[in-house]
N, C-alpha and C positions, 0 to 999 in steps of 0.2 A: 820417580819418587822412590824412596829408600826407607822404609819400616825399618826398625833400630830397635833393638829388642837387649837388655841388660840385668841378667839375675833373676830371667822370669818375669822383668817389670819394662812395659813398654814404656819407649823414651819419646814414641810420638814418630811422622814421617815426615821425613827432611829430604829436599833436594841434592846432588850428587855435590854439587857444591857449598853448600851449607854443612854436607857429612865431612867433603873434605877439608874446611877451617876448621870443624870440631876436630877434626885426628891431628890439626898444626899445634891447638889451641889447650887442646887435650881434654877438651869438652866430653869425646866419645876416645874410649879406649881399643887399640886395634884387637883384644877380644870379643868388646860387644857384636853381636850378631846383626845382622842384617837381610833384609829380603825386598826384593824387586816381583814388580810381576812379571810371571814366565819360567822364576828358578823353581825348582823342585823343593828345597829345601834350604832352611836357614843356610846360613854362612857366615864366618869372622868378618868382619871389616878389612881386615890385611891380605883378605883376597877376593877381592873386587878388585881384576885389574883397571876397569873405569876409574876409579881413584888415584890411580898411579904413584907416585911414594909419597903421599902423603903418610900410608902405614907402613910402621915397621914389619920385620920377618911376618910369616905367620904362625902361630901358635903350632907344638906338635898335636897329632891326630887324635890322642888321647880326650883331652882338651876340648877340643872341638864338640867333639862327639857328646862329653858331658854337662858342654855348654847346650845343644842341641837340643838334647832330652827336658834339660831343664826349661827352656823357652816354649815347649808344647805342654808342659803340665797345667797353665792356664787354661787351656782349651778342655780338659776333660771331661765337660759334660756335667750339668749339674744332677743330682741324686732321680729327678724324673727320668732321664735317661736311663735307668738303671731297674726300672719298677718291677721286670720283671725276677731281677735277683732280692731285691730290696722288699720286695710286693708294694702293690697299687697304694694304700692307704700309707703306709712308711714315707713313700717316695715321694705323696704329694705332701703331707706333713713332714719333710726334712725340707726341701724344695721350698714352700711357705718361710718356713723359720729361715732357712739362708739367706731370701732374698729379703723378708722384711727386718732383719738386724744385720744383715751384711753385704749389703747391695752392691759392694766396691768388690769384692771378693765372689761373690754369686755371677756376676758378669763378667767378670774374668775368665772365670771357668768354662759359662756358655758359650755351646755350638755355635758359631754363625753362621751355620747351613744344617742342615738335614731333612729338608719339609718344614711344612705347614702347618699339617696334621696333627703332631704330636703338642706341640704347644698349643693349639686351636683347642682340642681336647682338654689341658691345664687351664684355660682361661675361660670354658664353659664352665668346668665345673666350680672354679671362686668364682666366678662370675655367678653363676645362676643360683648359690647355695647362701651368696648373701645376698642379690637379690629377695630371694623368696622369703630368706625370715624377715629379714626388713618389713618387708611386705605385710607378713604376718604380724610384725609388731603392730603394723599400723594400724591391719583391721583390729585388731585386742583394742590398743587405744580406741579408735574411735567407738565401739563396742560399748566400751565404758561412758561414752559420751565427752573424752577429753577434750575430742578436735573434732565434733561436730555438733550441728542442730538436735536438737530434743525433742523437739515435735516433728522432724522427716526423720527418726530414726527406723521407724517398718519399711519406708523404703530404700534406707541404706542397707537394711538386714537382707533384705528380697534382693537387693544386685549384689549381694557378695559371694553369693554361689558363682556366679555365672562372669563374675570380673573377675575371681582366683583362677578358674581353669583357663578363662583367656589371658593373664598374665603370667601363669604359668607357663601354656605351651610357645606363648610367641617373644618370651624372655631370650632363650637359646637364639630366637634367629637375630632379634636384636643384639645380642652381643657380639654374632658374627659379623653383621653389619658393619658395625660399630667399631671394631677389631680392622678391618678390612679399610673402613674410608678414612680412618684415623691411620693407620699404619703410610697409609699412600700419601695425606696431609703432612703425615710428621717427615717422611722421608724426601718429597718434596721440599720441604722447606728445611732438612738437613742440606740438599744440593743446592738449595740459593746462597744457604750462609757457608758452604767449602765443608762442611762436615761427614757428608756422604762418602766414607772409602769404604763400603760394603754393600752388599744388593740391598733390596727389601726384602729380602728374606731377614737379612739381622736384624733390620729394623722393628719386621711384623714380631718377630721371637721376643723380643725385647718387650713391646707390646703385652704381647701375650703373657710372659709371665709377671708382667708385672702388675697388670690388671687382674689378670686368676692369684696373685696374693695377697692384694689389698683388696678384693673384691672381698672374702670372709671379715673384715673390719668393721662392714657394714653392720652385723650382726651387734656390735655395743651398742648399746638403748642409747635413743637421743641422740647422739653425738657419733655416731659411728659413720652416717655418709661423709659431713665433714674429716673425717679423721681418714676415712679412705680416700678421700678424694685428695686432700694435701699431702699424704704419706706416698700417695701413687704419683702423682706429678715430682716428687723427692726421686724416688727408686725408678720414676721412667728415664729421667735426665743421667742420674748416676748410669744407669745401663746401657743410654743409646752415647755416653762418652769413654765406657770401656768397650763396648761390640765395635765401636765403628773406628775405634785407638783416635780417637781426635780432642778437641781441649774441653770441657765442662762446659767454659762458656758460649761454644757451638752452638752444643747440644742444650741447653738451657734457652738460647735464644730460640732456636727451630721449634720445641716444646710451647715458646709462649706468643711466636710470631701468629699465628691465627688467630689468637686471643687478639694481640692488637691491631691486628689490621680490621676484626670486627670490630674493637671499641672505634677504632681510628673511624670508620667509616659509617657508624651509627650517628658518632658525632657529625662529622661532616653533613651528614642527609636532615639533624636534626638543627645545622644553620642553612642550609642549603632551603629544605619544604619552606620553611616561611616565610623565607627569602623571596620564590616563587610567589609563595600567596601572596603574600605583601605585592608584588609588581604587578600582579593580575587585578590583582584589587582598585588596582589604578587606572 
């Protein structure tokens, strides 16, 4: 398979004979770039000799070369990478804002490799910063008595020392978790439906920032789980169909395939038990 790369804008991965009708057809132009696994680096189309003449001359070296450059600028890393020029609070407040108004452009530019670490880090801290006020909203609310009993209110006061510290420390590991068995599910199930052309490394990155930026959403009163919950399911799909260069509707299906094979199968169980009882009953 043949990665096709044009203007800095990927054109998606096509078969050696699929490239070669586009270069009859004029589909792909013998400058757009190309890469295989194994080459070192990009390359024109009019020199793969695998193609054989379906391309014309090759381009002179000039060319090339500036074609080149411009096809890696995608990959530069978004502003986290960068914290320690940028500093820590800059880098995650640029990072936030890029991916939650530019999702299409934000994953373009992301790594898809470097560790684990680094984004795992990014998506504790939205992740755990809006948990916690959330959190806090809710004890205020109920504090107030919005969203509870009136007469157990001394013993909701008596367990709120002792439930903030335990949701506080065992937040973090839950989002590692969580990070981890969803990254494996979503990437999974990118390889059932052909959308997997990268490790789970991209996948988990993907993940991760996209969760530690809709994770602070939370924080809007009322309305902010919802809003981060459908804004991240948005900015997870856009990300895992630029990291992984494959078509939206891929990545949108693998994103929502677990969803339906539990509804699928909730259902099913919920004709199925009474189906059973019913017979036994007999």
């Amino acid at each position: 398979m043949i990665h096709v790369n044009r203007a800095a804008t990927s054109l998606g991965t096509f078969s050696e004979e699929e490239v070669r009708e586009g270069l009859r057809t004029g589909r792909f132009a013998s400058t757009d770039l190309g890469w295989r696994e194994g080459m070192a680096n990009w390359q024109p189309l009019s020199q793969f000799p695998e193609l054989g003449g379906a391309a014309p001359a090759a381009p002179p070296p000039q060319i090339s070369a500036a074609s080149t450059a411009g096809a890696e600028a995608p990959r530069s890393g978004l502003p986290w990478d960068e914290r320690q020029t940028r500093g820590f609070f800059n880098a995650f407040v640029e990072t936030l804002v890029m991916v939650l108004t530019k999702p299409d452009a934000a994953f373009r530019s992301m790594k898809i490799e470097g560790g684990l670490v680094e984004p795992l880090i990014y998506a504790l801290i939205g992740g755990w910063l809006g948990g916690v006020v959330t959190f806090l909203f809710s004890l205020g609310f109920k504090s107030m008595g919005l969203f509870a009993n009136r007469h157990n209110a001394f013993g909701m006061m008596t367990g709120m020392g002792i439930g903030s510290i335990a949701f506080i420390i065992l937040l973090p590991v839950v989002i590692v978790i969580g990070l981890f068995i969803g990254g494996a599910i979503v990437h999974l199930c990118l390889m059932i439906v052909g959308g997997a052309n990268k490790t789970f490394e991209t996948t988990f990155r993907v993940l991760a920032f996209s969760q530690g930026s809709t994770g602070p959403l939370q924080m809007i009163p009322v309305c902010g789980g919802l809003i981060a919950g459908v804004w991240g399911l948005v900015v997870t799909c856009i990300g895992l169909a630029r990291a992984h260069e494959t078509e939206t509707g891929r990545a949108v299906f693998a994103v929502f395939l677990p969803l339906v094979v539990c509804c699928g199968g909730a259902i099913l169980m919920a004709i199925l038990v009474p189906a059973l009882i019913h017979m036994r009953s007999q």
